[in-house]
C-alpha positions, 0 to 999 in steps of 0.5 A: 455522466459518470465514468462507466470504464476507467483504470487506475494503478496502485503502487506499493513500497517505493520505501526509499532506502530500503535496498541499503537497509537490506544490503551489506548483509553475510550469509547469516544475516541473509539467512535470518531474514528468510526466518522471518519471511524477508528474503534478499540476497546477500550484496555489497553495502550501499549507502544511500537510496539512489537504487530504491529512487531509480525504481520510482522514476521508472514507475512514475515514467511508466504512469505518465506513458500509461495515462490512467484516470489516477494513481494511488502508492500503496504506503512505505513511500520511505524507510525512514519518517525522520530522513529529510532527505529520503522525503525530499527525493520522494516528494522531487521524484513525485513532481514528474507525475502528469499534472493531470493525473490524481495522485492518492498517498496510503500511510505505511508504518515506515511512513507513519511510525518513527520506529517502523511500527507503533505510530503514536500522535506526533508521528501522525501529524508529522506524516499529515504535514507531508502527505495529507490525511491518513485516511480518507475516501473519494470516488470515481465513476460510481465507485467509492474508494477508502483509504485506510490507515492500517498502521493504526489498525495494526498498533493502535496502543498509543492512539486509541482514540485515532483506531476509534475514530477511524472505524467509525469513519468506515461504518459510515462510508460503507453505510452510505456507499451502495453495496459492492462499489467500495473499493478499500485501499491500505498498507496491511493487507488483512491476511495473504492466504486465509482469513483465519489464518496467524497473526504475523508481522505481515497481516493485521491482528486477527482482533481487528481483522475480523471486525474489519471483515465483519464490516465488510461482508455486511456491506458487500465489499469485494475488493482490497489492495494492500502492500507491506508483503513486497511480493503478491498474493491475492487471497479469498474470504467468500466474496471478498477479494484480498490482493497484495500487491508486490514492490515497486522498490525492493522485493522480498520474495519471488515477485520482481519489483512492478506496479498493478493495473487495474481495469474497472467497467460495468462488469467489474473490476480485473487487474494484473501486475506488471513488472517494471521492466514490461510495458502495461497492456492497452 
C-alpha cells in the first residue's frame, strides 16, 4: 500500500567554499555585493571550506535525528566543480547520512558550470560522473517528484539539445502523473515574488519561465522548491506555490543558515523551515 502521510527535507546551498569566497572583503566590496542582492558582512579572509563544511555535518546530524522518508540537496552542494577537494569533503560529509535514508542531488550552477553559470557538455558529464542524472523523477506514496535541471533552463546556449531534451522530459511526466501530485524540485526558483516579475540573476529567464508555467497550470502543479536565493521566499501564481528555500551554508540575506521540513498527507502538503541551530518538530 502506498504511503498516505510521510515527510521529507529539502536542503539548499551547502556550497562548500563559499564563506571563504565571501570573506575578506572591505566595506566596498560588502557594499557592491548588496547591489547585486548578495548581503554579507565584512570578515576576516578565510581559506578553505571548514565553515561551509561545519554547517553540513550539522545538517546531516540533523536528518539522521529527524529520520524522514528521504532527503533531497537543493543544488550549490560546492562552489567550485573543479575543486577535488571540495567534492571530496562533500561526498565524505555525505557518508554520515543514514544508509537508510534516500538521498536525491539537484544540480546548481556552482555544481554544473565550470564558471558558475553557463553549463556546457563536458560540465554536464563531469557533474553526472559524480551526482548522477541531472534531471529525473521518482515517486513516494502517491506523489510523483521531478527533478529538474534548471541551470540548463537558465543558459541553455551552449547545449540546446539538452534544454530540448529535458522539456520534453516534463511534458512527459506531468502527462503521465495525476494532476496535483507532482512536486517539482530545482536549483532556479522560477520567480521569488511575482510571476511576471524581471529577469535576474536570481529567477529563470521569463522566455523559459513562462513555458514552465505554461506546463504547470495545465497539468495542475502546486508545488516547487528551489534554492539559489540563500534566504526564503515562498511566492503565488494562482494555485501554484513557489518556495525558495534558505541556506544550509551561507546566507545572503536575513534568513539564517537551516533546512525545510516538509510534512505530506492525504490533505496536503505543508512545510516550515528550521534553522539549524533548532530541533525540527515531531
Amino acid at each position: 500500500m502506498k504511503q498516505s502521510r510521510f515527510r521529507f527535507l529539502f536542503l539548499a546551498d551547502t556550497q562548500l567554499g563559499a564563506y571563504a569566497s565571501f570573506s575578506g572583503l572591505d566595506d566596498a566590496g560588502v557594499k557592491a555585493l548588496a547591489e547585486r542582492d548578495m548581503h554579507v558582512r565584512a570578515v576576516p579572509k578565510a581559506e578553505g571550506f571548514e565553515w561551509d563544511a561545519a554547517r553540513y555535518r550539522e545538517a546531516v546530524a540533523m536528518v539522521n535525528s529527524t529520520r524522514p522518508d528521504f532527503v533531497v540537496v537543493g543544488g550549490d552542494m560546492i562552489d567550485d566543480l573543479t575543486s577535488q577537494e571540495q567534492i571530496a569533503e562533500l561526498l565524505q560529509i555525505t557518508s554520515g547520512l543514514d544508509r537508510d535514508i534516500p538521498l536525491y542531488w539537484v544540480p546548481g550552477n556552482h555544481d554544473i558550470a565550470v564558471d558558475n553559470v553557463v553549463p556546457n557538455a563536458y560540465s554536464i558529464d563531469k557533474y553526472r560522473e559524480i551526482f548522477g542524472e541531472d534531471y529525473y523523477a521518482f515517486s513516494f506514496g502517491n506523489r510523483r517528484f521531478i527533478v529538474l535541471n534548471t541551470v540548463v533552463l537558465d543558459h541553455p546556449e551552449e547545449v540546446p539539445d539538452q534544454l530540448e531534451d529535458q522539456v520534453g522530459f516534463l511534458e512527459y511526466e506531468l502527462s503521465a502523473t495525476e494532476p496535483g501530485q507532482a512536486v517539482l524540485f530545482g536549483h532556479h526558483p522560477l520567480f521569488t515574488a511575482r510571476p511576471d516579475e524581471p529577469d535576474t540573476y536570481w529567477n529563470l529567464p521569463i522566455e523559459r519561465r513562462a513555458l514552465l508555467l505554461q506546463l504547470i497550470h495545465l497539468h495542475g502543479v502546486r508545488l516547487a522548491f528551489a534554492g539559489h536565493w540563500h534566504r526564503n521566499s515562498v511566492a503565488f501564481d494562482g494555485d501554484f506555490q513557489m518556495v525558495t528555500s534558505g541556506p544550509v551554508g551561507i546566507p545572503l540575506g536575513a534568513d539564517p543558515s537551516g533546512l525545510r521540513v516538509v510534512d505530506v498527507d492525504p490533505t496536503g502538503i505543508v512545510h516550515y523551515y528550521v534553522p539549524l541551530d533548532r530541533p525540527t518538530r515531531p
